[in-house]
C-alpha distance (Angstrom), angle and dihedral (degrees) to the residues before:
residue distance angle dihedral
X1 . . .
X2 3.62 . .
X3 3.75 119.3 .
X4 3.88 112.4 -107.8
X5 3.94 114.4 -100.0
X6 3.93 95.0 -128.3
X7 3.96 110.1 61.3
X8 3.59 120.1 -150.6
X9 4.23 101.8 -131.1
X10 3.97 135.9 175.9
X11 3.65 130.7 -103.2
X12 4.13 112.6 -81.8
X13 4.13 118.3 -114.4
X14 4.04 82.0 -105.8
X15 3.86 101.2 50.0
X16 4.18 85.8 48.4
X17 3.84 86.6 50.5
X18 3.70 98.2 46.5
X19 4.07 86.4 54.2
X20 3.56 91.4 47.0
X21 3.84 96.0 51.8
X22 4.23 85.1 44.4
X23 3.65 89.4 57.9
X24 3.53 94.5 49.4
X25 3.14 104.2 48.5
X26 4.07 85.6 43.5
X27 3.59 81.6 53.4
X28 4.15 97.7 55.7
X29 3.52 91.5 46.2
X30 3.94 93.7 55.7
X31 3.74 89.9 44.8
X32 3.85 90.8 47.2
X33 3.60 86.4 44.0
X34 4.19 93.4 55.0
X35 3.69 88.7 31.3
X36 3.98 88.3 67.9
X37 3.72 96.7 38.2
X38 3.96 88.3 54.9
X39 3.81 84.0 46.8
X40 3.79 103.0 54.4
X41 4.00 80.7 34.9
X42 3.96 94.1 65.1
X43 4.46 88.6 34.1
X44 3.65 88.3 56.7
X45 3.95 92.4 43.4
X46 3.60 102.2 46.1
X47 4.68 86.1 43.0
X48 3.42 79.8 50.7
X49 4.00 100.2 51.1
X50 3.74 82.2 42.2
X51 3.45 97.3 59.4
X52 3.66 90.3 46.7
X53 3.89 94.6 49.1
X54 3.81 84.3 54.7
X55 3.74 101.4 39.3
X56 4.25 88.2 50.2
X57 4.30 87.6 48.1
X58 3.75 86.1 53.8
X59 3.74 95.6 48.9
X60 3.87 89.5 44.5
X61 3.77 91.7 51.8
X62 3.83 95.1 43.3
X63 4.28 90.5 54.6
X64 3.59 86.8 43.6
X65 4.18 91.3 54.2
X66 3.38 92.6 43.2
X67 4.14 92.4 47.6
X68 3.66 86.7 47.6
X69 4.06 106.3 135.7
X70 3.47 127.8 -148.8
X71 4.10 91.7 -111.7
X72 3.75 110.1 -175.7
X73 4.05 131.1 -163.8
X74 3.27 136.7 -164.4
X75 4.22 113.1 -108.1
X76 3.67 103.7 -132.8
X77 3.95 92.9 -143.7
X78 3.70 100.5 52.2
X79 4.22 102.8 21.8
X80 3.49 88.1 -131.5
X81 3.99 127.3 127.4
X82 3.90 120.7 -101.0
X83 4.09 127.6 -165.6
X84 3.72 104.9 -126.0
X85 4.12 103.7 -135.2
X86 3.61 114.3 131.8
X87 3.50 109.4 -175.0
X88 3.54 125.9 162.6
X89 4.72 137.2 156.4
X90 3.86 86.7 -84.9
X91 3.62 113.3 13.7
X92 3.76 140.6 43.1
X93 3.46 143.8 172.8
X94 4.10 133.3 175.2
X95 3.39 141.0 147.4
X96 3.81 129.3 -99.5
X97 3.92 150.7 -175.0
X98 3.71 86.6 -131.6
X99 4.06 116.0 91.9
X100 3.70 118.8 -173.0
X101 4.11 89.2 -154.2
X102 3.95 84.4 51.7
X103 3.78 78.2 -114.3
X104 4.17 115.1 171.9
X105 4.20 115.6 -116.3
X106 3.97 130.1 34.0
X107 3.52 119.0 -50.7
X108 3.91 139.3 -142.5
X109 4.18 118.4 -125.6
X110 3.46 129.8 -167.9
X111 3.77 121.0 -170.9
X112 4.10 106.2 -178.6
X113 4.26 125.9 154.1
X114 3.66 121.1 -140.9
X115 3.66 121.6 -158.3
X116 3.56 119.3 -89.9
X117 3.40 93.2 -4.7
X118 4.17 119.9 71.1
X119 3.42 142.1 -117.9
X120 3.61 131.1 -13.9
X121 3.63 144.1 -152.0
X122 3.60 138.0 -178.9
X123 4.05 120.4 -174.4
X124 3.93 125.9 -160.9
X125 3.79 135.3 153.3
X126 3.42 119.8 -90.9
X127 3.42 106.7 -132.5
X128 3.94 126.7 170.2
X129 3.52 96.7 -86.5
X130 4.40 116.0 74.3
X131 3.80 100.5 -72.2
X132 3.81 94.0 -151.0
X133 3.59 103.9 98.2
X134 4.23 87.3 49.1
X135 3.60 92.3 56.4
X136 3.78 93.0 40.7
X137 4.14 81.6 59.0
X138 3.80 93.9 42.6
X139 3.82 117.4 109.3
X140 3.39 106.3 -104.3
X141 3.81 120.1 -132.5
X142 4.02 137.1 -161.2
X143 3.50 112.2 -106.6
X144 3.40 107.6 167.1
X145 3.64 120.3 16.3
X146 3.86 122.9 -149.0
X147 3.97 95.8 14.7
X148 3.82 130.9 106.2
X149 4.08 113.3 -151.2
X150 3.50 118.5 -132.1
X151 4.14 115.0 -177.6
X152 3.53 145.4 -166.8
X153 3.62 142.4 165.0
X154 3.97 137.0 -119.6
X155 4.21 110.9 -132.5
X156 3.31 136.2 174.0
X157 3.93 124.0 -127.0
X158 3.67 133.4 -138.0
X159 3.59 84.5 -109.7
X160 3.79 91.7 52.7
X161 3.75 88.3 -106.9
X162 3.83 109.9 146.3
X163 4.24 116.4 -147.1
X164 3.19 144.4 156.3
X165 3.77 127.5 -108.7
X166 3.43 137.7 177.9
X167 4.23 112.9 -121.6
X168 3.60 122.5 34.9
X169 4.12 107.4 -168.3
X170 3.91 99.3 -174.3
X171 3.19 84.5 -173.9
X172 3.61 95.1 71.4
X173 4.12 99.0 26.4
X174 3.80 90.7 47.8
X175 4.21 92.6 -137.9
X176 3.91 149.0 66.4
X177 3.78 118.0 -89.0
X178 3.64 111.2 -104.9
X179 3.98 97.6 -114.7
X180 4.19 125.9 -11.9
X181 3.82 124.3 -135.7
X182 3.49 119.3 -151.0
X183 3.96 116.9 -165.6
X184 3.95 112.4 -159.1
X185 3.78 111.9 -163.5
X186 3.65 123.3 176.9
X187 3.56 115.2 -120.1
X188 3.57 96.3 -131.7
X189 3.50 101.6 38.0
X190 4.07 122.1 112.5
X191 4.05 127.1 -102.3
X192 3.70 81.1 -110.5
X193 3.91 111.7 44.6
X194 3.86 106.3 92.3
X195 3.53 87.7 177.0
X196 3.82 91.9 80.9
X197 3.80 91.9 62.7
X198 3.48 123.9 102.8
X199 3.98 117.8 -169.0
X200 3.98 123.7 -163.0
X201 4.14 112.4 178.3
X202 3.67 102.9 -172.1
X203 3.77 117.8 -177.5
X204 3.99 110.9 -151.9
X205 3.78 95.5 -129.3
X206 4.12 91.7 -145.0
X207 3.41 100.9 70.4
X208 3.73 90.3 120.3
X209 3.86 80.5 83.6
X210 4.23 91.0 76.9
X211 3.79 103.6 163.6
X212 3.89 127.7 5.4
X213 4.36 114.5 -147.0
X214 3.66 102.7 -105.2
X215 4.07 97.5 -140.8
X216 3.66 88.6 37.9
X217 3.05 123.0 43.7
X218 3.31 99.9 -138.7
X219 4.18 128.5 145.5
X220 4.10 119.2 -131.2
């Protein structure tokens, strides 16, 4: 029989290393491909957990305003009975009903911002003694990272006027602010980018008790 005028033959050495080096490269671009969908994957998760870290620390610090309680101690120089609020532009600290370890009794906050840094708060019990000094001692943890706090504090005139202002000294006014405003900025952001501003209006729902009997002790 006579052989057949078109031979069947293999692939040459180049043709198997031009598939190889298609396949590859195929190969890089798919990983690179998945490699950036995993990426954005994880960015988007861990935004994501971020903004629900920070959305649950405002939601904790807005109960806690609004359980804040008229706690009063007794000044050591004149005997008489002091409301504990100390609220000033960049600082403040009070006492409320509200626990964030679901602990039982009144306790001690401490909202504070440190340069460069974020949000602060120090916890302590609030005992009957002034609860300053504790919460001075507390360990202070980051609460919200990236923000500076900026607050002020809803009052009413003797015109029945409501405004803002920006200390509250219970102490001396012998009651809770009506409401508290806290201003989050971020640290980075421009004079001009409102969108990095976060606004929380809590109103401290025992303002019924307005003024507190200094040599008694007494709530109104």
């Amino acid at each position: 029989m006579k052989r057949s005028k078109h031979c069947h033959r293999g692939f040459t050495l180049l043709e198997i290393l031009i598939a190889l080096s298609l396949t590859a490269m195929l190969l890089s671009m798919l990983t690179a491909g998945v490699y950036g969908v995993v990426r954005d994957w994880d960015n988007n998760a861990e935004g994501l957990e971020r903004t629900l870290d920070q959305s649950t620390a405002l939601l904790q610090l807005e109960r806690a305003l609004q359980g804040a309680f008229p706690h009063s101690v007794r000044n050591l120089d004149t005997l008489g009975r002091e409301v504990y609020f100390d609220g000033r532009s960049d600082e403040l600290a009070w006492v409320s009903t509200v626990s964030p370890q679901r602990n039982p009794g009144l306790t001690a906050w401490r909202l504070v911002t440190v340069d460069d840094e974020g949000v602060y708060l120090q916890l302590a019990p609030a005992l009957s003694d002034h609860p300053g000094q504790r919460l001075l001692d507390a360990e202070p943890v980051l609460l919200i990272s990236g923000y500076q706090a900026e607050f002020s504090y809803l009052f009413e005139d003797l015109e029945f006027e409501r405004r803002w202002r920006d200390e509250w000294d219970g102490a001396l006014l012998q009651s809770l602010p009506m409401a508290v405003h806290i201003r989050l900025t971020r640290i980075d952001s421009r004079a001009d980018d409102s969108g990095d501003v976060i606004d929380v209006i809590a109103p401290i729902l025992s303002t019924q008790h307005r003024t507190i009997q200094p040599t008694q002790g007494t709530l109104q």
